[in-house]
N, C-alpha and C positions, 0 to 999 in steps of 0.2 A: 711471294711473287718474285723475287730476287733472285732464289735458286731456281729459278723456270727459266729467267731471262739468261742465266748465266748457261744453263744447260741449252739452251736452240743457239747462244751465240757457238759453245763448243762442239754440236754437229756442225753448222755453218762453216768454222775452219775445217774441221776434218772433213767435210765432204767439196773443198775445195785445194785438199792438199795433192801433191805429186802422188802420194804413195797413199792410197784409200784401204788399204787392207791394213791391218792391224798383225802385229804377233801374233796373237791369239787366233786369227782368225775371223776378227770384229770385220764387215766391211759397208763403214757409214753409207752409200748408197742403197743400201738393203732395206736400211730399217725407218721409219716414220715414227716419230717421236711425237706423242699425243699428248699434251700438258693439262693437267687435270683443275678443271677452273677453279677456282677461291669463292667462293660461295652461288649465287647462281649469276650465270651471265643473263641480262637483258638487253640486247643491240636494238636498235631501233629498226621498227616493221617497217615495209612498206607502206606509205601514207602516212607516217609519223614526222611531225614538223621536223627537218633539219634547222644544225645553228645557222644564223646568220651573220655574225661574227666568231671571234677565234675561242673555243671556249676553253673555260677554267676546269681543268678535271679535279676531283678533291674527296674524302669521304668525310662524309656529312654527320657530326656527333648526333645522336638521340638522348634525350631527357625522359626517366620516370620519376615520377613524382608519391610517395610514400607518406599516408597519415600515420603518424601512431600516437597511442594513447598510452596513459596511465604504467599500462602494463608492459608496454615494450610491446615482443612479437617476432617472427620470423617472417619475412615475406620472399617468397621465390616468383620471377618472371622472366620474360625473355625480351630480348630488341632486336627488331635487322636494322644494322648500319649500309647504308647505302654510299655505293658511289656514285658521284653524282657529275656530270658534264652541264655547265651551266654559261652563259654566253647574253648579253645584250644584244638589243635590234630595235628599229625605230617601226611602233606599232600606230597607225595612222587609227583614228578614232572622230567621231562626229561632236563638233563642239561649236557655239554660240560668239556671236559678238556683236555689239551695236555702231551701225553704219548709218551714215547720213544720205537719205537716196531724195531725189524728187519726185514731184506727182502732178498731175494735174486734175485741178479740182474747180469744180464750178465757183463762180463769186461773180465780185461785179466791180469792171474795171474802170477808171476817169480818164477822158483824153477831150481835146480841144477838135471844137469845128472852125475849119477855116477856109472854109469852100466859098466864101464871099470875098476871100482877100485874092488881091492880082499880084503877080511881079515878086513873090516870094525867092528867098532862099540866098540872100546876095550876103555872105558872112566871110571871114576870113579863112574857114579851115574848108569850105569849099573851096575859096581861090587858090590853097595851098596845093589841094589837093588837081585840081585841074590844072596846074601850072608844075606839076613835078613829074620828073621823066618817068618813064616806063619801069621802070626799078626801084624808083622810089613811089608809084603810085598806092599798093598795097598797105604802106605804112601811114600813108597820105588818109586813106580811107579809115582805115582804122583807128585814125588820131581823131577825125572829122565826126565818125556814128561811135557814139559810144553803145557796150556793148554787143557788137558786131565782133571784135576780138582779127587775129592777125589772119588766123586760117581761113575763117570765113571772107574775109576779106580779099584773098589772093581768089577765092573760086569767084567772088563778084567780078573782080576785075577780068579772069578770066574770060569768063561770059558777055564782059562789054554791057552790063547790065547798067553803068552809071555813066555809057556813052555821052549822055546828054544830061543837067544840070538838072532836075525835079524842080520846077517852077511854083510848088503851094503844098503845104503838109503832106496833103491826100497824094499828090502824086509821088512826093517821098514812101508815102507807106504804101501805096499799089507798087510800087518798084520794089520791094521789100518782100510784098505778099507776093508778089509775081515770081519772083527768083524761088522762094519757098516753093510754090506749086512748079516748079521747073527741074527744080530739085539740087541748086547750087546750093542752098543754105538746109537748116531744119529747123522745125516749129521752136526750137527751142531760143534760136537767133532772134528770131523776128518777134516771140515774148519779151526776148531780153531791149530789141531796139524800139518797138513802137508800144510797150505799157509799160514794163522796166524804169525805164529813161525816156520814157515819151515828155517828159519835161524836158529832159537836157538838151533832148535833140532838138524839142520842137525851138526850142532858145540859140543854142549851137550854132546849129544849122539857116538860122535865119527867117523863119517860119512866120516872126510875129511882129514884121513893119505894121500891118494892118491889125483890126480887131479881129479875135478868134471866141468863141464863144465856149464854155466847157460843156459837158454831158458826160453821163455813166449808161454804161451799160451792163448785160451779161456778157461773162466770155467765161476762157477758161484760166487760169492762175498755178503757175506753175510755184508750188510749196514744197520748203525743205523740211524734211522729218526725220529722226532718228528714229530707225527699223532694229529690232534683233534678226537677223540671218543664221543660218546653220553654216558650217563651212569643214572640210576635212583639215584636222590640226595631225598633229606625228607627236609620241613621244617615247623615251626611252624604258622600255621597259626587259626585266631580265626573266628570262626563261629556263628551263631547266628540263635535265630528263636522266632519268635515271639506269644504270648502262651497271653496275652490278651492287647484290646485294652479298651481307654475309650477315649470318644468325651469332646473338650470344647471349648467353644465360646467366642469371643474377640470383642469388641469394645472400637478401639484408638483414643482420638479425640487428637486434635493436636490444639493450637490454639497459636497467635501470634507468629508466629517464624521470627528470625531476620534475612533474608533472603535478597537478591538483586533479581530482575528480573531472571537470568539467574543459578540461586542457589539452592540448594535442600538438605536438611537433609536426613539422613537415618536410622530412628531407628527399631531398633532390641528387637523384644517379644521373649525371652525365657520362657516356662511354662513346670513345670511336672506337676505330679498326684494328689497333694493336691491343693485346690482353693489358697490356699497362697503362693504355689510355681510360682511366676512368679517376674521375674525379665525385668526390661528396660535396655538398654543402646542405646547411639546417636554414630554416626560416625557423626557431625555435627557441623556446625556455630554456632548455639544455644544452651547456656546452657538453660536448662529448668528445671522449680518443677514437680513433677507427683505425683499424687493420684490416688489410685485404691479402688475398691469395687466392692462387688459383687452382682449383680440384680438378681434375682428369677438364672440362669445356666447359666448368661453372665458375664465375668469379665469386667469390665470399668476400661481403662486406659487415663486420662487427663493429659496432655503433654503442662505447660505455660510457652512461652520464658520468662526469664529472662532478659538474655543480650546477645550480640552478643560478641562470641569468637573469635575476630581480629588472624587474620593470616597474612602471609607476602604477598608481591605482586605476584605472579606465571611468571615463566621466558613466556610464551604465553605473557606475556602483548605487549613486542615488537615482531613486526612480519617480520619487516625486518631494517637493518641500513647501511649505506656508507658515503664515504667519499670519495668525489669527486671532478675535477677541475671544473668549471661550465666558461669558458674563460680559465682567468688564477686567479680565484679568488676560494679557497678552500671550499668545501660548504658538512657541516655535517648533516648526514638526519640520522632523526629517526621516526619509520612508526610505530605506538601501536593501537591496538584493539580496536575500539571504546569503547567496555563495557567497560574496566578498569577507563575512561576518566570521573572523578566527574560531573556530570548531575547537581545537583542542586547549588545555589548562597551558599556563605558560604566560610569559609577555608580549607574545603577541596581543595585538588591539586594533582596534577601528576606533577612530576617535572624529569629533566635531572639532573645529578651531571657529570660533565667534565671537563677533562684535557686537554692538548696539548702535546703530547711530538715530539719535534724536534729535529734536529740536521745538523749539515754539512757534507757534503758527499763527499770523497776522490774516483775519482773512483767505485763510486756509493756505496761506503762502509762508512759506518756512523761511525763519529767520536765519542767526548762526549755528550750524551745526558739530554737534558734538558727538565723537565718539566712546564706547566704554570701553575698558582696558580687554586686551584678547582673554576671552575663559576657552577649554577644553571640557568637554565632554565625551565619556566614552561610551561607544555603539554596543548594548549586548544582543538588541534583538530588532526586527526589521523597520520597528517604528519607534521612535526617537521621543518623548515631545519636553519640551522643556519652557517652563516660567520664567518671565520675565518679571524683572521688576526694575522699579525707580524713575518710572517712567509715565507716570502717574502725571494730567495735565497736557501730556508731551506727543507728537506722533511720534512714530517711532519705526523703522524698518531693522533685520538681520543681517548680515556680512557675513557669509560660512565657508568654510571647505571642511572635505575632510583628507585623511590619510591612512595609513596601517603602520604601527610602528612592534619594532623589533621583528616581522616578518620573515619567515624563512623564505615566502615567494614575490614581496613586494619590496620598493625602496621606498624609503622616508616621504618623498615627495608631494607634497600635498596638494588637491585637486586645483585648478582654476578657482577663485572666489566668483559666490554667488551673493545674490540679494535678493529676498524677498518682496513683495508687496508692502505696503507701508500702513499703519493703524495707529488709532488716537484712543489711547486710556480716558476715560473721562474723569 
């Protein structure tokens, strides 16, 4: 791509020089210089989302990934490395939240009759409020009805709605309901002032020189709820699109890998855009050397085991274990996966590591317990079973692991300890 840019920057000068002919007879206005793309170009169609921020152009490495087994192998493949123009934007999507709304719902509300009482209403936050100027009246009112609030308060005064002093409860609330049906206030004021605080008012306000008698009735009851609601949220998400490709071709040979029958390496080719961009790694038993090179458009990667990278025993190795009366003679079984089981002559082993622990039992609850010194026993075949003794009287449970020693594919390591089920010799 370098020598392309290089070559349109050097028409670009010669075809803005004084002197456009050439010695030779070259004459840069003539000729159109066509630059031959680097693998295929993909520009974005028509209808194809543009970025909507400044995007990142890059090419984007590709990953294969290679089993191999036992035998090694040759594996030939190919990758397009893409380039890739990628950019962030805020993508708006449908999301959830819980909001507190209210409602009104039928019930049944308590207020005071006071239709027999005279001469109501004589309290101090009326006289406040009838005694303060024109600019302070709004405040005056709002101090006087509780939840009435400021706003609702300025459209009363407004309206001249409390011109004159409410003389008995009821004319207090038809002055209330009246402004409501008028449309100075809404249903929700006249909830809040005459069943809300229909106590405080009726108290307040001066309502109860006289007796007042209570009652319930139906109405409707304005309730707060917590709703789930849908709502549009935004968030950032990154997009991408792909604006040129180029092709390249792999072959992995693989050879000696320090393997078991049942075994498999996994190596992984990362490659970008330059022939030197490629990288190996193993998820594997084998460490391995690699050389690479390149033939006429194929990269070659050779893959020679070194040495095998011993790892611990895998808890699969036992596949089942108990501890059992077999008469009245205590009999410890252990059952392992034949693969684990060293095949060839030598020192290598699979071996048991075990204990004993016992104890006497009062009412079947176990006193102090003692354990036996660790013994070893070795695995030759998939099922184990091994006698106990001295334990005669005693219950008694096993403590095991196992391991593989001197192994050319495992390390010393011995398993997690287990324990049996627990038995009483009699």
């Amino acid at each position: 791509m370098k020598h392309l840019i290089w070559l349109a920057a050097l028409g670009l000068v010669t075809g803005c020089s004084s002197t456009p002919t050439q010695p030779d007879g070259y004459h840069a206005g003539l000729t159109v210089y066509t630059p031959v793309p680097e693998g295929n170009v993909t520009p974005l169609r028509p209808g194809d989302r543009t970025p909507a921020g400044t995007p990142r152009l890059f090419w984007a490495e590709q990953s294969k990934d290679i089993a191999v087994g036992p035998a090694g192998g040759v594996t030939h493949f190919g990758m397009t490395i893409e380039r890739v123009q990628q950019w962030e934007e805020q993508e708006a999507y449908t999301d959830t939240r819980w909001v507190t709304k209210t409602f009104w719902e039928p019930g049944v509300c308590s207020d005071w009759d006071c239709s027999q009482s005279q001469g109501g209403g004589s309290s101090p936050l009326w006289d406040a409020f009838y005694s303060a100027t024109r600019d302070r009246k709004a405040k005056a009112l709002a101090d006087a009805i509780q939840g009435v609030g400021m706003a609702s308060a300025e459209k009363l005064i407004a309206a001249n709605v409390f011109h004159r002093k409410p003389r008995s409860w009821e004319a207090f609330k038809d002055a209330i309901r009246s402004a409501e049906r008028a449309g100075y206030i809404n249903k929700d004021i006249v909830y809040q002032v005459t069943v809300k605080y229909a106590n405080e008012n009726l108290v307040n306000l001066g309502y109860t020189q006289t007796s007042c008698r209570p009652y319930t009735y139906s109405c409707e009851l304005l309730v707060e709820k917590s709703v789930q609601e849908t709502f549009t949220n935004y968030r950032t998400v990154t997009r991408s699109s792909v604006v040129e490709s180029f092709p390249r071709r792999f072959e992995v040979v693989v050879r000696d890998p320090k393997l078991q029958p049942f075994e498999q390496d996994l190596i992984r080719v990362t490659a970008g855009r330059e022939p030197s961009d490629v990288r190996v790694s193993a998820d594997s038993y084998t460490r391995y050397s690699q050389q690479m090179s390149v033939q006429s458009d194929v990269t070659r990667v050779e893959l020679v085991g070194q040495e095998r990278i011993k790892v611990g025993l895998p808890n699969a190795a036992v596949t089942r274990s108990s501890y059992q009366l077999r008469g009245n003679t205590p009999v410890f079984t252990v059952a392992v996966d034949p693969k684990y089981i060293p095949q060839a002559a030598g020192n290598d082993q699979l071996v048991i590591h075990y204990r004993v622990r016992s104890c006497k039992t009062t009412l079947g609850i176990c006193g102090r317990k003692t354990d036996s010194e660790q013994m070893v026993h070795p695995v030759t075949g998939t099922e184990t079973n091994i006698e106990i003794k001295n334990v005669k009287g005693l219950k008694s449970w096993v403590i095991f692991s196992l391991s593989r020693k001197n192994s050319p594919w495992y390390n010393d390591s011995p398993l997690a300890e287990r324990e049996t089920d627990d038995v009483k010799q009699k």
